[in-house]
C-alpha positions as CSV (number, residue, x, y, z in Angstrom):
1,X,80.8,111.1,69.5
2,X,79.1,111.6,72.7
3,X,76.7,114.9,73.5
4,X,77.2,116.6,76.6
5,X,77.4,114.8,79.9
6,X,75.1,115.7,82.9
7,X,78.6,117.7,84.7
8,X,80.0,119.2,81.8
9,X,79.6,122.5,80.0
10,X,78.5,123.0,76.8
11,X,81.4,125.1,75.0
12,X,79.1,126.2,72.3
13,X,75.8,126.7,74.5
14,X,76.9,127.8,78.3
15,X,76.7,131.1,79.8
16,X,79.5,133.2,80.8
17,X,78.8,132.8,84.1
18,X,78.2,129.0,83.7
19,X,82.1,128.8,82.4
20,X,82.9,130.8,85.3
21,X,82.0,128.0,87.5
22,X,84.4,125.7,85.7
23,X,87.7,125.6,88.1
24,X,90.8,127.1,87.0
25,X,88.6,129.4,84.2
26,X,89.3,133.1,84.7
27,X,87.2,135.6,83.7
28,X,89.3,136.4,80.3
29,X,89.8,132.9,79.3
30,X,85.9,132.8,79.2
31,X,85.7,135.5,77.5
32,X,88.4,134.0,74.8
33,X,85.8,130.7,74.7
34,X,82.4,132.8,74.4
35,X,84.5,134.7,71.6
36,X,85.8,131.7,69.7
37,X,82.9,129.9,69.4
38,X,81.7,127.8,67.7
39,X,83.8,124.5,68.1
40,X,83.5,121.6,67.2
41,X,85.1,119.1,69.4
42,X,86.3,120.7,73.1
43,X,90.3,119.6,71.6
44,X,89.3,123.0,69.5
45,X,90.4,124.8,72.9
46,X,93.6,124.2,72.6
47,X,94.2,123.2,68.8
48,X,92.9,126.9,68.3
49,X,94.7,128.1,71.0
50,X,92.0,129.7,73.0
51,X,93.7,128.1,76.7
52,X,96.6,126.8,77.4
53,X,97.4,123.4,77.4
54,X,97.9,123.5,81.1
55,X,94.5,124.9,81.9
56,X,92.6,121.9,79.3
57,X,94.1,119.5,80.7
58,X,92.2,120.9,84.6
59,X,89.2,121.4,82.4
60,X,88.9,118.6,79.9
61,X,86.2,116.6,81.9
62,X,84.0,119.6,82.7
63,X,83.7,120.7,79.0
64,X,82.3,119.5,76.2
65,X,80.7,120.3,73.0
66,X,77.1,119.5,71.9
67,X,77.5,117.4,68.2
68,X,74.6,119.0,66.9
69,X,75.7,122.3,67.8
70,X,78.6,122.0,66.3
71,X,78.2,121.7,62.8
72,X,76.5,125.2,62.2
73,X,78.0,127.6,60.0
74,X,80.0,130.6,61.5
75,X,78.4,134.0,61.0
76,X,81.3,136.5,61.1
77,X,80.0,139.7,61.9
């Protein structure tokens, strides 16, 4: 499993605005990502059904999910 690459976003790490700057993101499907994190491969997007299939399949190779990030716990609040 690779980490991040130098043009991709971390799903579990970025900013709002940094997803914002993915194209084809809108403002509510960032929200739905920021919302559903953690994950733990960027395939969580749409196996989880935070966006479409359509819309991963624009973003697949801006995104990505840092390994070490992804293996902590969920806190549910």
């Amino acid at each position: 499993v690779r980490l991040t690459g130098p043009n991709s976003v971390d799903l579990n790490q970025c900013s709002r605005e940094d997803l914002l700057r993915v194209p084809g993101l809108s403002e509510s499907l960032a929200d739905r990502i920021i919302d559903n994190r953690p994950y733990r491969h960027r395939l969580d997007l749409v196996a989880r059904m935070v966006v479409p299939s359509g819309v991963y399949q624009n973003i697949r190779d801006l995104v990505d999910v840092n390994t070490t990030a992804a293996h902590r716990s969920v806190v549910a609040s």
